[in-house]
C-alpha positions as CSV (number, residue, x, y, z in Angstrom):
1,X,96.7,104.1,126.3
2,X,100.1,102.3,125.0
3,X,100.7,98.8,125.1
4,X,103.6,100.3,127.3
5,X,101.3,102.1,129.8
6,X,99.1,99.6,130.0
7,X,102.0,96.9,131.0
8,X,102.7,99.7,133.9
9,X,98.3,99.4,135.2
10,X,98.6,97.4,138.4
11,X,95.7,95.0,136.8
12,X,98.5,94.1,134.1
13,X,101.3,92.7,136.1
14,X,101.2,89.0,135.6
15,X,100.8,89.8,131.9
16,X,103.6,92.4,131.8
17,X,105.8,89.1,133.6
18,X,104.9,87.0,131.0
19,X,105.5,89.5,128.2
20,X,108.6,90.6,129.4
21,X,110.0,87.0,130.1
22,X,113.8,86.1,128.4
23,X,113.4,85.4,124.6
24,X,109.3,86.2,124.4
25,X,109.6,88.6,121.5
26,X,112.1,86.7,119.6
27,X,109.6,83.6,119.6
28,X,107.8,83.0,115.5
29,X,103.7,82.9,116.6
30,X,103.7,79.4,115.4
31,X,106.1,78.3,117.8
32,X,104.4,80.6,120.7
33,X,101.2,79.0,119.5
34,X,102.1,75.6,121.6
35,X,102.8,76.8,124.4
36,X,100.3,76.2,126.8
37,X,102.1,77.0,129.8
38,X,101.8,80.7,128.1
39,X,98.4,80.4,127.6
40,X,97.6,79.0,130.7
41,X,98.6,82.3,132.4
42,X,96.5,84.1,129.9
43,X,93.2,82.4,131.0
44,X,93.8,83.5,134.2
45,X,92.9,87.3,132.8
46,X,89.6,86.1,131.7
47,X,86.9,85.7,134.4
48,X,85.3,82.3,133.0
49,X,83.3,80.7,135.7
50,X,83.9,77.3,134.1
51,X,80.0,76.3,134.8
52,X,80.1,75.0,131.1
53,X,82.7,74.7,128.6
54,X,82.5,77.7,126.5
55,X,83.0,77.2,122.4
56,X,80.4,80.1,121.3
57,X,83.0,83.4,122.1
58,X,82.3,84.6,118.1
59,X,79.1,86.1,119.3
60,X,80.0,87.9,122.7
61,X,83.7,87.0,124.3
62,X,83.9,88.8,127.8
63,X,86.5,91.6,129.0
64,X,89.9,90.1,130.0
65,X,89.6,91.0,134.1
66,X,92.2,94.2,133.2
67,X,89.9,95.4,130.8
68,X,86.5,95.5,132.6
69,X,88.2,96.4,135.8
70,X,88.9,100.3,134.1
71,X,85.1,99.3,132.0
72,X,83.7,99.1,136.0
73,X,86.0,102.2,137.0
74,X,85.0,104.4,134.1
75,X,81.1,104.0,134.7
76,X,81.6,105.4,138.2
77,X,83.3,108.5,137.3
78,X,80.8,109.4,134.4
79,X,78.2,108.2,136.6
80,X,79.5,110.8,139.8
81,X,80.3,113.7,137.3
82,X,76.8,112.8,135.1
83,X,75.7,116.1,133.1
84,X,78.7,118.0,133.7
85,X,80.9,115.1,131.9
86,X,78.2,115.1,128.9
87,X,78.4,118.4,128.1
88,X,82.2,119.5,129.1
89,X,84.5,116.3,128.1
90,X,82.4,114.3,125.9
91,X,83.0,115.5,122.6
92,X,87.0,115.6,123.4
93,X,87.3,112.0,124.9
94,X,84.8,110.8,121.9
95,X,87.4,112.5,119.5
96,X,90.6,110.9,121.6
97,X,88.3,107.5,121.6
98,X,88.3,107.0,117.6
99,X,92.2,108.4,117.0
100,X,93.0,105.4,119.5
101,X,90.5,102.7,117.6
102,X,91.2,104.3,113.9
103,X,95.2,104.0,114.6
104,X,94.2,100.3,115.7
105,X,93.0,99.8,112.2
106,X,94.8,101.7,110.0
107,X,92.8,104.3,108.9
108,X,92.3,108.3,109.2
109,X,89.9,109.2,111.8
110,X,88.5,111.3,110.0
111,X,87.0,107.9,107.9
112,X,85.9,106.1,110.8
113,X,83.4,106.2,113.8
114,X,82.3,104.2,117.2
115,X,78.9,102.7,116.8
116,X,76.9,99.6,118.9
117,X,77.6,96.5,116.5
118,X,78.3,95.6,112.9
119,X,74.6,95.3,112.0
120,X,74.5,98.7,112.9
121,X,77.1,100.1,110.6
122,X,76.3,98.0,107.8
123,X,72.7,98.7,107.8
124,X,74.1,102.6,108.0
125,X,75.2,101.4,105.0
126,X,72.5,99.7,103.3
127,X,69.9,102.1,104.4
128,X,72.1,105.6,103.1
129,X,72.7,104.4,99.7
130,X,70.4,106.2,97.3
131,X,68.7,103.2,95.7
132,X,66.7,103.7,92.4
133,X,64.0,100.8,91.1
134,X,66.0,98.4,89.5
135,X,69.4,98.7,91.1
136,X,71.0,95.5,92.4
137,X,72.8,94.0,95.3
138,X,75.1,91.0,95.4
139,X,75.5,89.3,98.2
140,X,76.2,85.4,99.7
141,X,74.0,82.9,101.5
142,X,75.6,82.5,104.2
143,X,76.1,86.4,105.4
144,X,74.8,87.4,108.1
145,X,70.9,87.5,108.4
146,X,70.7,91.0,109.6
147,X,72.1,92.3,106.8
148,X,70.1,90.3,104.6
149,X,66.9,91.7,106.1
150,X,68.4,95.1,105.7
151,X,68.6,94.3,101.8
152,X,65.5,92.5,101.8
153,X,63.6,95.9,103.0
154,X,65.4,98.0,100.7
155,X,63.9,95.8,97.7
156,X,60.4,96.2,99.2
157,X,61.1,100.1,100.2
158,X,62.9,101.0,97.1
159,X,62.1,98.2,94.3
160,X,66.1,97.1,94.6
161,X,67.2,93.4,93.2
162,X,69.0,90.9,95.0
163,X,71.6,88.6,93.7
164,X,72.3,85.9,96.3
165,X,75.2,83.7,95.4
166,X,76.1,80.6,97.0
167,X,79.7,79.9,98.1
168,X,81.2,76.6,98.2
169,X,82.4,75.4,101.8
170,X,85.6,74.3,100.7
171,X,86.6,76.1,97.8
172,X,89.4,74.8,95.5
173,X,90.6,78.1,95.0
174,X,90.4,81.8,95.1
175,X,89.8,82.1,91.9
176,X,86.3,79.6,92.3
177,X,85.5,82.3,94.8
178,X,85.9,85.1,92.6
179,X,84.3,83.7,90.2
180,X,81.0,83.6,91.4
181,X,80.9,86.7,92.9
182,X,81.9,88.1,89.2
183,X,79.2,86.0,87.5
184,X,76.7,87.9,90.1
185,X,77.7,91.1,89.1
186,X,75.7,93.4,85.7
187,X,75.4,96.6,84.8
188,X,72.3,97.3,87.4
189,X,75.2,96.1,90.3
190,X,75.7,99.0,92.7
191,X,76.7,97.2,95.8
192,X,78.4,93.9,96.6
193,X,78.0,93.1,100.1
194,X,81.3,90.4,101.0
195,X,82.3,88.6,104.8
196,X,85.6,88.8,105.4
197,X,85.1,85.5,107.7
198,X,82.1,83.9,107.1
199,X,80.4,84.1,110.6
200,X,78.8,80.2,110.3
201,X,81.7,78.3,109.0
202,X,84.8,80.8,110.3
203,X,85.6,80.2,106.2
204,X,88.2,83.4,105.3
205,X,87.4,84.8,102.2
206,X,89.9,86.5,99.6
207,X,88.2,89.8,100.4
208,X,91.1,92.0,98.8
209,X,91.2,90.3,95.2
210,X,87.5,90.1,95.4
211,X,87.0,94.3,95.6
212,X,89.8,94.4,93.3
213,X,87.3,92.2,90.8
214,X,84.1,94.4,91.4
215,X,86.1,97.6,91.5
216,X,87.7,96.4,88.0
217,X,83.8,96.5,87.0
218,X,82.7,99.7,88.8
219,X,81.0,98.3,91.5
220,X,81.8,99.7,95.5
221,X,82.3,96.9,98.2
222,X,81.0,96.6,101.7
223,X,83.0,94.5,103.7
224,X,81.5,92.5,106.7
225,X,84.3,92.1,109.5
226,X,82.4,91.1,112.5
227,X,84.5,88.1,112.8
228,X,87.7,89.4,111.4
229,X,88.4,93.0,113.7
230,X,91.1,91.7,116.3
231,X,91.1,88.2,115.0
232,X,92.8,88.3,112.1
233,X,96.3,90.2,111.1
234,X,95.4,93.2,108.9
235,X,94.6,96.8,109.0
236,X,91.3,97.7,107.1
237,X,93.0,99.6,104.8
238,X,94.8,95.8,103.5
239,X,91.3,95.2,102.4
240,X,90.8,97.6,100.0
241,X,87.1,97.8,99.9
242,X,85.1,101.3,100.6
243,X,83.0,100.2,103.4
244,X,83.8,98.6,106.3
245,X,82.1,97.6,110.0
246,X,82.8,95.3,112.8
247,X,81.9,94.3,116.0
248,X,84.2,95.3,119.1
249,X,82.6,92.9,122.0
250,X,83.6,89.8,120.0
251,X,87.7,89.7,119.5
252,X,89.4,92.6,120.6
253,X,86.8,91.8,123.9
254,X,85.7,95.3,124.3
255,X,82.8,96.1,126.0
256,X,79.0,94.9,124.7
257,X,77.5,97.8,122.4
258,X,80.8,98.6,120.8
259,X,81.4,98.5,116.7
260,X,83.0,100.4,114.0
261,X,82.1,101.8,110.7
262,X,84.8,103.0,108.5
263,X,84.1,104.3,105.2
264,X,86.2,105.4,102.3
265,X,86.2,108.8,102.7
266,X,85.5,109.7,98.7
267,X,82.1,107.6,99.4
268,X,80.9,109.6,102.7
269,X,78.7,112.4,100.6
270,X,76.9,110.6,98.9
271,X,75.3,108.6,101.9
272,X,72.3,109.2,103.6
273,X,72.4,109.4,107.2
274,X,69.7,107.4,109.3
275,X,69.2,110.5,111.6
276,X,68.7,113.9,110.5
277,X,71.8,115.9,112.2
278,X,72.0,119.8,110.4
279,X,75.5,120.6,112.5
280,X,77.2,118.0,110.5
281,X,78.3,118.6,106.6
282,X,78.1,115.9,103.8
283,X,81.4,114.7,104.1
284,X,81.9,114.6,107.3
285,X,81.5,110.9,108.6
286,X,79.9,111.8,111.9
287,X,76.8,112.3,110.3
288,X,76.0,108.8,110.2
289,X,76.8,108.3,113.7
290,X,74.1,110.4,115.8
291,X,75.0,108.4,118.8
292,X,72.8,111.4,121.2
293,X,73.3,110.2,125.0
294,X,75.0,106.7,125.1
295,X,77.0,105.0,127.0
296,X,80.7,106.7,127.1
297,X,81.8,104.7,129.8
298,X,82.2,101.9,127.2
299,X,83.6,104.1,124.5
300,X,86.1,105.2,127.3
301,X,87.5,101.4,127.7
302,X,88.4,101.0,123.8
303,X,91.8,102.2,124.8
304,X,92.4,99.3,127.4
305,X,90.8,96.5,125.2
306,X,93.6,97.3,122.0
307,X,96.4,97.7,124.6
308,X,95.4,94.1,125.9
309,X,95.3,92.7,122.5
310,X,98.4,94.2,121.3
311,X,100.4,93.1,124.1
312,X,99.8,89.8,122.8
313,X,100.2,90.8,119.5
314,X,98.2,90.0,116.7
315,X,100.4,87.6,114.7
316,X,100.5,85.5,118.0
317,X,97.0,85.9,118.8
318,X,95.9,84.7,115.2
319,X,98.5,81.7,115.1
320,X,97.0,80.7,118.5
321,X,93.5,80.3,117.3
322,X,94.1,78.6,114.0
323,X,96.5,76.1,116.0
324,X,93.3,75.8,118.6
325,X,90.7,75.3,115.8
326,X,93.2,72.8,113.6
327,X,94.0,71.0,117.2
328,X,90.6,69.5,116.9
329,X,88.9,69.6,113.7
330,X,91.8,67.6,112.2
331,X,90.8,65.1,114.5
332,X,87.2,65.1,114.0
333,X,87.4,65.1,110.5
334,X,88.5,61.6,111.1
335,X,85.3,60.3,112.8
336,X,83.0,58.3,111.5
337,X,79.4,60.2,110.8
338,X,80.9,63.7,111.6
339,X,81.6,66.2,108.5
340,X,83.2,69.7,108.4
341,X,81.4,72.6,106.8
342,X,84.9,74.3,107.1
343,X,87.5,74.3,104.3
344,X,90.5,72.4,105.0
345,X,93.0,74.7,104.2
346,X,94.8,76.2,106.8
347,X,94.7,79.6,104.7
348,X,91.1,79.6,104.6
349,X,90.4,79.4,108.1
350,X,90.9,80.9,111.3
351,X,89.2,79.9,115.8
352,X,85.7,79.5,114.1
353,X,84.7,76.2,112.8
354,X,80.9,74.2,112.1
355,X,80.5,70.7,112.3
356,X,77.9,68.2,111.9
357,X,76.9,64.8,113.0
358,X,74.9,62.6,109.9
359,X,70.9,62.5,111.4
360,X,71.6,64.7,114.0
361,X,69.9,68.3,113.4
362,X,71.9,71.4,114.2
363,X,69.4,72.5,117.3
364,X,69.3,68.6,118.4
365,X,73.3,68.7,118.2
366,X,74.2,72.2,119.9
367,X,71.6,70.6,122.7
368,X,73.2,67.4,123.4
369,X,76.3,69.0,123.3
370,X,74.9,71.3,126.5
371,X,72.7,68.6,128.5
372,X,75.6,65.9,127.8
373,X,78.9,67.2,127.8
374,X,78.6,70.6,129.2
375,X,80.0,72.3,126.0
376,X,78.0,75.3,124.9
377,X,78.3,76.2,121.0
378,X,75.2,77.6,118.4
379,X,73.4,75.6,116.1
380,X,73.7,77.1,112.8
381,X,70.9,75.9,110.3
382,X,71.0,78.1,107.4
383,X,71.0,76.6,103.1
384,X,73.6,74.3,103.1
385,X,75.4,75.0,106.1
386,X,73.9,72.9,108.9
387,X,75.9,72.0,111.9
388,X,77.1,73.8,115.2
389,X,79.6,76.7,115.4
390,X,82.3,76.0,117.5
391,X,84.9,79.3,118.8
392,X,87.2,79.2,120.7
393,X,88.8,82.1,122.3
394,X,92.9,83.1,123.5
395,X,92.0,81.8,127.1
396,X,90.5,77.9,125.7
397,X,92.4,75.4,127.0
398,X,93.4,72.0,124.9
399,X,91.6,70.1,127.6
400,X,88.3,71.5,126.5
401,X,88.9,71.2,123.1
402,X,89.8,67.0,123.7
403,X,86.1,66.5,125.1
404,X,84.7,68.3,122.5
405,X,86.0,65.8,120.1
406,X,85.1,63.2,122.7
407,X,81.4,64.5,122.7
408,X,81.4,64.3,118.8
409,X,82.6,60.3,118.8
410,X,80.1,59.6,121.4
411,X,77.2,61.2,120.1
412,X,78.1,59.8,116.1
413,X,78.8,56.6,117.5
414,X,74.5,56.6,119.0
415,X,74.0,57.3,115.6
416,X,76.1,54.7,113.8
């Protein structure tokens, strides 16, 4: 499905409207960004009960009401056709599935395929390369823990080394970031692991001059986009790593159990797959994805989920979380007893942000928050980082935003 077709969908009218209103193309994203009247009548596609003010959409944002509408309408028709479906259409709606989700990201199908979640493609990963005793990882403190575990049993499986940087939260520069990352890397270096957004502190990373670095030294990079996919403005190939997986339930607000794993094609043989499959060759990326009877319905909603976000368009969607996250850590940055664990630069961020309040521990913070205010985020306690995560989404309103930084005064002025 087009952004076009999907305009046409009788679930999409109010958006098609709004899209098709005088001058709407023509506005910059940055302009677009502060207009809430515009993103009031987005909201209205997203089916938020408003029991609590929700700031924790980086780990699971729901399906806009147009989305899980055909989600809803595509599990009753595999559910009334049930074996016939499996074994007559699935393999040519599967095929149709990734063409849609691999033109979304700018890469040949034929490099990419639909899994459950980014820990599951980048454990694929971790798990298929052919590790030797002695061979060594880099990877950051602050990536993601399930990845880290994955490494963790590869050195207790396989006798691997890891090097664990630490990054700085505000970094002066790309080239501090570089840096370390180089300083990580020897001879023994046959993977460096990098987030693309750091999923604690919504800190963007220079993940493109960072694979150019390790490349420079003969070293493959695995990119972590969990955060990034639909968030950001790129295609994977911008990135220029060789591996590359994201979730799908989290910013293009695709169905739960949805992720991608896209992998330089050159680099496909020489991984192992987690599932023994003898119908697929070497190089063919499919081996990795032995998926046997899941859920299709989901698979068969991708479709809907990119036509939704590129109706928006991703320039506006991006300039409309970064205005939302600046909106009100500029102002919180000002308060006394509450500290950032985001960089300041505009550049280096993007909806997520993690803040802290001096005596208050994360768990303590992310609780008040709940009991107090009625503003959900995550406590995220982790080496240095230690404060909640706040994200926002497209359908947040300002409002919500303004008694979150409320909340923050009150509960650092107990402290004070």
């Amino acid at each position: 499905m087009n952004k076009r077709d999907f305009l046409k969908t009788a679930g999409a009218v109010s958006l098609a409207a709004l899209l098709d209103s005088p001058g709407f193309a023509a506005r910059a994203p940055a302009e677009l960004a502060q207009d809430e009247a515009f993103w009031a009548e987005i909201r209205t596609h997203f089916p938020t009960d408003n029991r609590f003010i929700n700031l924790e959409n980086g780990f699971y944002c729901f399906q806009p009401k147009d989305v899980f509408d055909a989600f809803v309408a595509n599990a009753g028709a595999i559910n009334g056709e049930a074996s016939h479906y499996m074994r007559t259409k699935l393999d040519t709606d599967v095929v149709k599935m990734r063409t849609a989700l691999a033109a979304f990201a700018g890469v040949p199908v034929e490099e990419l395929v639909v899994t459950r979640n980014t820990t599951e493609s980048l454990d694929t990963i971790i798990n298929g390369i052919a590790w030797q005793p002695g061979d060594e990882a880099v990877m950051a403190t602050q990536d993601y823990g399930s990845m880290m575990d994955m490494f963790a049993l590869q050195a207790r499986r396989h006798g691997i080394v890891n090097r664990i940087v630490q990054l700085p939260l505000d970094p002066a520069s790309d080239a501090e970031i570089i840096a370390i990352y180089r300083k990580a890397i020897t001879p023994k270096t046959k993977l460096l692991m990098v987030s693309h957004i750091v999923g604690g502190t919504g800190q963007v990373l220079p993940v493109a001059a960072i694979c150019d670095m390790a490349h420079g030294l003969g070293v493959p990079v695995m990119v972590d986009g969990a955060h990034s996919f639909a968030h950001l403005d790129y295609k994977i190939a911008d990135l220029r790593c060789d591996y590359f997986g994201a979730s799908l339930h989290k910013w293009l607000s695709a169905p739960l159990g949805l992720g991608v794993l896209w992998v330089r094609r050159d680099r496909i043989a020489g991984l192992w797959p987690m599932f023994g499959d003898a119908s697929m060759a070497d190089d063919d990326i499919r081996k990795l994805n032995h998926r046997g009877t899941h859920p299709i319905h989901s698979d068969l909603t991708l479709p809907r989920a990119i036509a939704f976000h590129q109706a928006i368009g991703s320039e506006r969607k991006m300039a409309r979380l970064r205005f939302l996250q600046h909106s009100w850590t500029s102002r919180a940055r000002a308060i006394p007893g509450v500290y950032l664990n985001t960089p300041r630069a505009p550049e280096r961020t993007c909806a997520i942000a993690n803040v802290g309040v001096r005596g208050v521990a994360p768990a303590a913070l992310a609780e008040t928050l709940l009991k107090d205010h009625n503003i959900y985020t995550v406590a995220i306690d982790r080496g240095e980082v230690k404060g909640v995560r706040v994200t926002p989404q497209i359908y947040t309103a300002p409002a919500e935003l303004d008694a979150l930084v409320v909340a923050l005064k009150t509960i650092a002025g107990r402290k004070a």
